[in-house]
C-alpha positions in Angstrom: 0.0 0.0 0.0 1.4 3.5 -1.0 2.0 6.5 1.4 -0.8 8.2 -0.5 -3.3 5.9 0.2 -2.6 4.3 3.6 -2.8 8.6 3.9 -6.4 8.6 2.7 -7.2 5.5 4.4 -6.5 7.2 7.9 -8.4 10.1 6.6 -11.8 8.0 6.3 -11.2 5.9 9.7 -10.8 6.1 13.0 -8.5 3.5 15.4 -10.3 2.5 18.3 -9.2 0.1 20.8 -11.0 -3.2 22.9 -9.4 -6.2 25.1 -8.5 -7.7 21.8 -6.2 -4.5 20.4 -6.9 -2.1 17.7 -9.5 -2.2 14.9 -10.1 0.8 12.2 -13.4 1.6 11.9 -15.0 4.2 9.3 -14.9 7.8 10.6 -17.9 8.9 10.1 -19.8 5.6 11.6 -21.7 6.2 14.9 -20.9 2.5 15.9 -17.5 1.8 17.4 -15.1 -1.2 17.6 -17.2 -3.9 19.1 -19.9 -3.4 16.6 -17.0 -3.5 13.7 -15.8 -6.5 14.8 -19.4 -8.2 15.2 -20.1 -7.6 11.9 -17.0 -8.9 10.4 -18.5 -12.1 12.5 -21.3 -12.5 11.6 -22.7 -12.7 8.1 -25.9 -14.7 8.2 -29.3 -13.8 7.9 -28.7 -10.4 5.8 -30.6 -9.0 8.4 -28.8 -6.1 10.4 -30.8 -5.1 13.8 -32.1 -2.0 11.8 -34.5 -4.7 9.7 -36.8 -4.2 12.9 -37.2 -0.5 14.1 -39.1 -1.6 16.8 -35.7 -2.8 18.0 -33.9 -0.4 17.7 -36.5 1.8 19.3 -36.7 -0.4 22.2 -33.1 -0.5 22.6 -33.0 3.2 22.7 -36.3 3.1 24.8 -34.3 1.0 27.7 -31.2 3.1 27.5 -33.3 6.6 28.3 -35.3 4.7 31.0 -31.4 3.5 32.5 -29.9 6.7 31.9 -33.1 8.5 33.5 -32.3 5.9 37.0 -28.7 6.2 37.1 -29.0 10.0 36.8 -31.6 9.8 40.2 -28.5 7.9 41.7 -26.3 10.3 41.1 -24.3 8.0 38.8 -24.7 10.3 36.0 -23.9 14.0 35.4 -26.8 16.4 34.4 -24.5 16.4 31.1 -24.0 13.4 30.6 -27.9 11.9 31.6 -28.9 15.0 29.3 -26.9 13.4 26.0 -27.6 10.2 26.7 -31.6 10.8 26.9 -31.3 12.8 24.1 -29.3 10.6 21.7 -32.1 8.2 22.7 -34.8 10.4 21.7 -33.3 11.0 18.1 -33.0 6.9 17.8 -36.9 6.6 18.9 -37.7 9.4 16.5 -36.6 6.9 13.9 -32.8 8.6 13.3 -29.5 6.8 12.5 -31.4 3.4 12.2 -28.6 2.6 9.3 -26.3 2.3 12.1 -27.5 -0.7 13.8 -25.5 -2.9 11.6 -24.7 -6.1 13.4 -27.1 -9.3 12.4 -30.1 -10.4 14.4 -28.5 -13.9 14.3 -25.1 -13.7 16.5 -22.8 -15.7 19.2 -22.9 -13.4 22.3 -26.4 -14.0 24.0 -27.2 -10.1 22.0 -24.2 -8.5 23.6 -22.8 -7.1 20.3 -26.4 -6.2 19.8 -26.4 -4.1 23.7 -22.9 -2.7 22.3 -23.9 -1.7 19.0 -26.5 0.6 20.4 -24.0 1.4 23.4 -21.8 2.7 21.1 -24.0 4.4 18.4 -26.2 6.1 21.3 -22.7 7.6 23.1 -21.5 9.1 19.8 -24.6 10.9 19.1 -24.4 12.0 22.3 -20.5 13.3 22.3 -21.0 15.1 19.2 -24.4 17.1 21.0 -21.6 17.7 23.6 -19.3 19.0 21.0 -16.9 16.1 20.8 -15.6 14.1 18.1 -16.9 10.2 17.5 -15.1 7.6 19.4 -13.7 10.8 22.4 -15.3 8.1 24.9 -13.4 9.9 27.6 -16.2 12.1 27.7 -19.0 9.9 27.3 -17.9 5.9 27.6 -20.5 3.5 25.8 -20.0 0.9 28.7 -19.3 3.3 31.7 -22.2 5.4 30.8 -24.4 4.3 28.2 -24.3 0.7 29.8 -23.7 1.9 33.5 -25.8 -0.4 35.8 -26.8 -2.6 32.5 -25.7 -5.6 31.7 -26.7 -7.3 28.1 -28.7 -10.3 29.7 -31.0 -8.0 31.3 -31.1 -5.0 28.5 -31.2 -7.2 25.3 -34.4 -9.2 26.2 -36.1 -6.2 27.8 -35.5 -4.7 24.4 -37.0 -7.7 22.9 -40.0 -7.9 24.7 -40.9 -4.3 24.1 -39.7 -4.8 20.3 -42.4 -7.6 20.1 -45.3 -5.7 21.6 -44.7 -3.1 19.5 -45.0 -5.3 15.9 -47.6 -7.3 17.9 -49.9 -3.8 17.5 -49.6 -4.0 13.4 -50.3 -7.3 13.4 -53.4 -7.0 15.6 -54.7 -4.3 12.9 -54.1 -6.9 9.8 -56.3 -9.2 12.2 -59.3 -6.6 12.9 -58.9 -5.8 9.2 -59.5 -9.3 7.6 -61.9 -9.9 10.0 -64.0 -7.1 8.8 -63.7 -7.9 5.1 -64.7 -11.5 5.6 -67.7 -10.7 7.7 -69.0 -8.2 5.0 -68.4 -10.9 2.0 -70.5 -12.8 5.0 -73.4 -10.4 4.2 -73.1 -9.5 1.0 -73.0 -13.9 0.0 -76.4 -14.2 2.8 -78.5 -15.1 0.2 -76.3 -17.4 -2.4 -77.3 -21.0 -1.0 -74.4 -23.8 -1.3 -73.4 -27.1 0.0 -71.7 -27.7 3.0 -68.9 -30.5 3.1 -67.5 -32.9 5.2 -64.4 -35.1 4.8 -64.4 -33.2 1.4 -68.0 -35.2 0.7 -71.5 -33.2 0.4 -72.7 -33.0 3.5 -76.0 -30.9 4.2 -76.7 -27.3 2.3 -75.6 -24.0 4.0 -74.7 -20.3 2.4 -72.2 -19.1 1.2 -72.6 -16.0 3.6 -72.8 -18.7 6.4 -69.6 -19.9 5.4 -67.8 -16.6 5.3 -68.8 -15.5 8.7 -67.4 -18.8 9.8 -64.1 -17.7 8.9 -64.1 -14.5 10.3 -65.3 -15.6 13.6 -62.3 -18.4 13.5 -59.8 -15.4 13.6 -62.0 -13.8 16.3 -60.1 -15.0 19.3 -56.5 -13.9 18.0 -55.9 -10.8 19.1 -57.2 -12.0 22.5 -54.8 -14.7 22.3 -51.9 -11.9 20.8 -53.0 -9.8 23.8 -52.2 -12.0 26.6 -49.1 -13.4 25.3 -47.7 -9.5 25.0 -48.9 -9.4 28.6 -46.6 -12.0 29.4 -43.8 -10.5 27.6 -44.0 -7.0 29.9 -42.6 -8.2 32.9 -39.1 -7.6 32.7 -35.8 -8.5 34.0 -34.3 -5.2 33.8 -32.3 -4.4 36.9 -31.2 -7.8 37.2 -28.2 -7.0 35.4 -25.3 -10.4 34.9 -27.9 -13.6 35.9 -30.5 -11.3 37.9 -28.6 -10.5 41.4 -28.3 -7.1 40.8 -24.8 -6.8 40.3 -23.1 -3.4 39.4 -26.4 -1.3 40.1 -27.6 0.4 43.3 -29.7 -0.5 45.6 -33.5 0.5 44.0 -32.2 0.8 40.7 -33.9 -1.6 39.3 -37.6 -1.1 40.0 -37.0 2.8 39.6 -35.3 2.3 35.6 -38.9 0.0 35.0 -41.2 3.1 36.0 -38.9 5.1 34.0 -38.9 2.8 31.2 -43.3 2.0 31.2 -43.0 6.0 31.0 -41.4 6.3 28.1 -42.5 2.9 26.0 -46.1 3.8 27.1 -46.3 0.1 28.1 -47.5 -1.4 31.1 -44.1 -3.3 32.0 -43.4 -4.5 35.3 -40.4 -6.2 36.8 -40.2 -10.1 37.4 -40.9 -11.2 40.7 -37.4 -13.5 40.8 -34.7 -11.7 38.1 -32.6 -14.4 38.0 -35.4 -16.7 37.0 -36.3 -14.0 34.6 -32.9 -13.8 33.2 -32.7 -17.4 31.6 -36.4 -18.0 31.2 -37.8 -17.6 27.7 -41.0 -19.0 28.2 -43.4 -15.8 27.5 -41.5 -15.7 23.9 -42.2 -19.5 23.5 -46.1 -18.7 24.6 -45.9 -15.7 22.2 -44.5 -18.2 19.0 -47.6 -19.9 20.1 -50.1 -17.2 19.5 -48.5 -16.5 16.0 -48.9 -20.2 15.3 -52.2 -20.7 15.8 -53.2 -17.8 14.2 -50.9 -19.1 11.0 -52.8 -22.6 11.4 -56.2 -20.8 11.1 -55.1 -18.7 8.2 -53.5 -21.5 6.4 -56.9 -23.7 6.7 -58.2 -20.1 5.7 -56.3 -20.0 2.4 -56.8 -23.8 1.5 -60.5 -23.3 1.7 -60.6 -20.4 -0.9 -58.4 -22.5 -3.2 -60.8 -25.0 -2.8 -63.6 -23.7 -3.5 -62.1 -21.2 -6.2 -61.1 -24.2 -8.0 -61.7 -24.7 -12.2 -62.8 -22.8 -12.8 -64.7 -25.5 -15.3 -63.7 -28.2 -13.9 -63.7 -27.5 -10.2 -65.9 -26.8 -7.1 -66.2 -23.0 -8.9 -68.3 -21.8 -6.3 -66.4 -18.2 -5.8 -64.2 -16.5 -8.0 -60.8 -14.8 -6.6 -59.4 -11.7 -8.2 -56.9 -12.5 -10.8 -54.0 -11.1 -10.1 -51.5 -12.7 -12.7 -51.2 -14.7 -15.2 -50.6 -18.6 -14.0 -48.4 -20.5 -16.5 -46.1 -19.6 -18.7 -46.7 -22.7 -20.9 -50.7 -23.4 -20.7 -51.9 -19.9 -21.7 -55.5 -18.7 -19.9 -54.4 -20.1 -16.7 -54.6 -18.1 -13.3 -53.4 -19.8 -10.3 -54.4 -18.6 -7.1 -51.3 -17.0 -6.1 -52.4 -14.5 -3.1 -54.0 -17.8 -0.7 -50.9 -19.4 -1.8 -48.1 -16.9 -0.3 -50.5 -16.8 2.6 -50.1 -20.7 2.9 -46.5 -20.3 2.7 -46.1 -17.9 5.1 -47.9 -19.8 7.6 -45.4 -22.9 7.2 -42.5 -20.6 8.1 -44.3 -19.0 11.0 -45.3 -22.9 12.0 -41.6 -24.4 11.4 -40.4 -21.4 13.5 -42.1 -22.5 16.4 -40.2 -25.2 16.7 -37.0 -23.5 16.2 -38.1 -20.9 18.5 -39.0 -23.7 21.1 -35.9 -25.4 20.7 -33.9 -22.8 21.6 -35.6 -21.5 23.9 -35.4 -25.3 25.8 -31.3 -24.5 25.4 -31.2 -22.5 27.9 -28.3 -23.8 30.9 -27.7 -22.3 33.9 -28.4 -19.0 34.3 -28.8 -17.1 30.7 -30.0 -18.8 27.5 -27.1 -17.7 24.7 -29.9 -18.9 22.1 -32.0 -15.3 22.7 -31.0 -13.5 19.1 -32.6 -16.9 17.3 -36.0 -16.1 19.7 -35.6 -12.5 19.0 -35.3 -12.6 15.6 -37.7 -15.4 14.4 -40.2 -13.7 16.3 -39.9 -10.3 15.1 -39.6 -11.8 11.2 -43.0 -13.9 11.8 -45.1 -10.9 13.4 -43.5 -8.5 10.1 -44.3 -11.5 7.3 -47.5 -12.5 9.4 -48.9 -8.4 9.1 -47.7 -8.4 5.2 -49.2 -11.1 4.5 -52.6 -10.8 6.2 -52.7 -7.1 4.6 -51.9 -9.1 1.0 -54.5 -11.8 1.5 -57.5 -9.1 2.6 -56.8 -6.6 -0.1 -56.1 -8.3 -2.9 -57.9 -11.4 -2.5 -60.7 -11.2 0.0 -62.0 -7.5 -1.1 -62.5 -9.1 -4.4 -64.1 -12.1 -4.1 -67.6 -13.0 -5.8 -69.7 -15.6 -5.5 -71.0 -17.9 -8.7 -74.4 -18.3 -7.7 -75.7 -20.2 -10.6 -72.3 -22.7 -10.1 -73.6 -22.9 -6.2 -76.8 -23.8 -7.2 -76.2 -26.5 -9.6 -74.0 -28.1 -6.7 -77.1 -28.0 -4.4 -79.7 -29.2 -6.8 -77.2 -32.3 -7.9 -76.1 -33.4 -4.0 -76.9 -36.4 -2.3 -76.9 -34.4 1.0 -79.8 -32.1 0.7 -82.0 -34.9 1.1 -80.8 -34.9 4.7 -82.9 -31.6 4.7 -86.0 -33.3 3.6 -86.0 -36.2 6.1 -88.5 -33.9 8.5 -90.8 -33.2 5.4 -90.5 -36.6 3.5 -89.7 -39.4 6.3 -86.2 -41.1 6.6 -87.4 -44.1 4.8 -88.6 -42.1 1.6 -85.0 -39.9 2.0 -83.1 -43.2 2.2 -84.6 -44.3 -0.5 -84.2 -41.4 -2.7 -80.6 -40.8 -2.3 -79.9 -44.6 -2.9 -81.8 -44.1 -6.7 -80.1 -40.9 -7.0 -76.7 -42.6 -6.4 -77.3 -44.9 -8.9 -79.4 -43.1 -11.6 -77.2 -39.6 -11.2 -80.5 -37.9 -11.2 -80.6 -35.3 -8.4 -82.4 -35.4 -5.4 -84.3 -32.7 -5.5 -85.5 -33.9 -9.8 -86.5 -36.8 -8.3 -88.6 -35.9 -5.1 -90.3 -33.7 -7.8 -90.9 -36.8 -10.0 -92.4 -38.6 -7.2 -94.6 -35.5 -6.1 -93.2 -36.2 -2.8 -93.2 -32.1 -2.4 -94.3 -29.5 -4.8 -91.6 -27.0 -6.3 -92.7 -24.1 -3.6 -92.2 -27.0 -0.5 -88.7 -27.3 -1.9 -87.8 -23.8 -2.5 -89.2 -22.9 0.9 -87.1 -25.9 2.4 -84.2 -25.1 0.6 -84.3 -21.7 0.8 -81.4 -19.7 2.3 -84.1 -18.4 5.5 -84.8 -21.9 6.4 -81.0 -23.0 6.4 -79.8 -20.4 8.3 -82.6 -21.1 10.7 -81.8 -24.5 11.1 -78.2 -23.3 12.0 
C-alpha cells in the first residue's frame, strides 16, 4: 500500500481500541469497535438489527429509561444523563437506524447487539456535547451508556418491548380481515351452497354462512396476541449479569422499570425473581404460540378459498378470486391462485419457527440462554411476514371475491346431501330411498322428489331456501 493511500485510508477511519487491540473503523460511523468486529462475525441472515425498528427503538427506549435511574443515583452527570436521553430520543424518532448494523443472528447472547446501540447512542451523544466520535473519555459507551446494565437484562427487555410493538400492526391486519370476511358474510347471505365434510357433500348451508365462519375463526387472535404480549411486559431489567443485581444500586432496578413503562407507554413491570427471569424464555415461546395458531387458522383459511375457487370448469367453482397474474407460462388462460398461496407459505414458516423458536428456547443452561438472538429474531420476522401477508390476503384477494351463484346452485340441486334436509318433510325411509336411486341413476335429489310428487316445487324452495337454512343453523 502507498504513502498516499494508507494517507487517505486514515483520513476515512478512525483506530479505536477493545481487550483484543486495535481495529479501524470508518470515521464517520456512529458505531465503534465492538460493533465493527461483530459484523465482520457474523454474516448470516442479511438482516442487520435495523431490519426491525421496533428494535432499535426499544433499545433506545431501555437506555433513556437507565440513563433516567442512574441519573436519580447520582451516577450520571446532568450532562452526561442530558446526552444520553437525548441521543435516545433521536433513535426513537426513527434517526441513524442505518447504524445498527450487526445481524439479528449472533454468538454473544445479544451483547454485540447491547454494544452496538451502546456505542451508536454515546456518539450521538459526544457530538451534542461537542466532541468528536469515538472521544469516549467524555462519554464511555460501557461506563455510561451501559452503566448499571448488563446485556442479559437490556437485550431481552428490548426484545420484549420490540415484540409488543410489531404485535400492534399485526393486531390491525387481524381486525382488518376480520372485517372484510364478515362483510363478504353479508353481502354472499342469500347465495345458498353445500356444505362439506371429509371433502364429501354434507348438508346445504350459504355461502354467507360460510364466510362468517371464517371471520369468527380469527375472532379469538388478538385476545390470544393480547395476553401473550402481557406475558412478555414483565421484565428483568435491573437484574443486570444472571439477575442479582450486580453493578447497580440498591432500587435501581424497580426505579429504571417506572422510567422505562413512562417512556414505551407500556404497562411493563419487573419479574418477581430476576434471576429466574434472566434465563427463562417462556413468554416468547407462549408468544410463538399465538402467531402459530393464528398461522394454522389462516392457512386452513387459504386452502378453503383454493378450494372452493377451484376450475374454474372443472372445479368446485363456487367463488371467484381476483386474478392477479397470469398462471403458467406454458398453458396460456391459466390463473393460479397465487395470493391464498403466499399466505399458505407464510404460515409454514411462522409454524416451522415454532419449533425453532422452542428449541432454543429449551437451550437455555444455567443462568442465561445464549440462544436469545434466534427467539428475538424469528419472532420479530414472523409478526412482520404475518402483518404483510394478512394485509396481502385481505386486499387483494378477499375484497375481491364474488360468488357464482348459478355454479352454487347447480352443486345444491345435484347433492346427495340435501336430502338430509328433507327427512323432517318426506320421512327417513322415503329420504333413504331417494338418495340410494339418485346414487345410482345420477339424477338429483331434489329432480326426483319432484318426479315422485313427494313435495311441490314451492315445498322445496321454501325448504331449501337460504331463510330456512340459516334457521336450522
Amino acid at each position: 500500500m502507498t504513502s498516499e493511500s494508507t494517507t487517505e485510508q486514515q483520513k476515512n477511519t478512525r483506530i479505536e481500541h477493545d481487550l483484543l487491540g486495535d481495529q479501524a473503523v470508518p470515521a464517520d460511523a456512529l458505531y465503534g469497535i465492538q460493533t465493527q468486529r461483530a459484523k465482520q462475525n457474523f454474516d448470516i441472515t442479511g438482516m442487520p438489527i435495523s431490519h426491525f425498528p421496533e428494535l432499535v427503538k426499544s433499545l433506545a427506549m431501555v437506555k433513556a429509561a437507565a440513563a433516567r435511574a442512574n441519573h436519580s443515583h447520582g451516577l450520571l452527570t446532568d450532562e452526561k444523563a442530558g446526552a444520553i436521553q437525548d441521543a435516545c430520543q433521536t433513535l426513537i424518532n426513527g434517526e441513524h437506524h442505518d447504524q445498527f448494523i450487526v445481524d439479528l443472528i449472533q454468538g454473544g447472547a445479544g451483547t454485540s447487539t447491547n454494544m452496538n446501540a451502546n456505542e451508536v447512542i454515546a456518539n450521538i451523544g459526544l457530538k451534542k456535547l461537542g466532541h468528536e466520535y469515538g472521544q469516549y473519555t467524555h462519554l464511555h459507551p460501557n461506563n455510561d451508556i451501559n452503566r448499571s446494565q448488563s446485556t442479559n437484562d437490556v437485550y431481552p427487555t428490548a426484545a420484549r418491548l420490540a415484540i409488543v410493538f410489531a404485535a400492534q400492526s399485526l393486531k390491525s391486519a387481524i381486525g382488518n380481515i376480520q372485517k372484510s370476511l364478515a362483510a363478504k358474510g353479508e353481502e354472499f347471505s342469500d347465495v345458498l351452497k353445500m356444505g362439506r365434510t371429509q371433502m364429501q357433500d354434507a348438508v346445504p348451508m350459504t355461502l354467507g354462512q360460510e364466510f362468517h365462519a371464517f371471520a369468527s375463526d380469527l375472532g379469538g387472535e388478538r385476545t390470544s396476541i393480547d395476553h401473550a404480549c402481557a406475558q412478555l411486559c414483565e421484565v428483568n431489567l435491573g437484574g443486570t449479569a444472571i439477575g442479582t443485581g450486580i453493578n447497580a444500586p440498591s432500587g435501581y432496578a424497580s426505579l429504571a422499570v417506572s422510567e422505562l413503562a413512562d417512556i414505551s407507554g407500556l404497562p411493563v413491570s419487573l419479574a418477581d425473581d430476576l434471576i429466574a427471569a434472566s434465563a427463562d424464555m417462556g413468554a416468547f415461546v407462549t408468544f410463538s404460540g399465538s402467531l402459530k395458531r393464528l398461522a394454522v387458522k389462516l392457512s386452513k383459511l387459504s386452502n378453503d378459498l383454493r378450494l372452493l375457487s377451484s376450475g374454474p370448469r372443472t372445479g368446485l367453482a363456487e367463488i371467484n378470486l381476483p386474478a392477479m397474474q397470469p398462471g403458467s407460462s406454458i398453458m396460456p388462460g391459466k390463473v393460479n391462485p397465487v395470493i391464498p398461496e403466499a399466505m399458505n407459505q407464510t404460515a409454514f414458516q411462522v409454524m416451522g419457527t415454532d419449533t425453532t423458536i422452542t428449541m432454543a428456547a429449551e437451550a437455555a443452561q444455567l443462568q442465561l440462554n445464549a440462544m436469545e438472538p434466534l427467539i428475538i429474531y424469528n419472532l420479530l420476522n414472523n409478526c412482520r411476514i404475518l402483518s404483510q401477508s394478512i394485509k396481502m390476503l385481505d386486499e387483494l384477494c378477499i375484497r375481491g371475491i364474488t360468488a357464482n351463484e348459478d355454479r352454487c346452485n347447480q352443486h345444491v340441486e345435484n347433492s346427495i346431501g340435501i336430502v338430509t334436509a328433507l327427512v323432517p318433510h318426506i320421512g327417513y325411509d322415503n329420504a333413504s330411498r331417494i338418495a340410494g336411486h339418485a346414487l345410482l341413476s345420477g339424477l338429483g335429489v331434489a329432480e326426483l322428489v319432484r318426479k315422485e310428487d313427494l313435495l311441490t316445487d314451492e315445498q322445496l324452495a321454501e325448504i331449501l331456501s337460504p331463510k330456512a337454512m340459516l334457521q336450522s343453523s
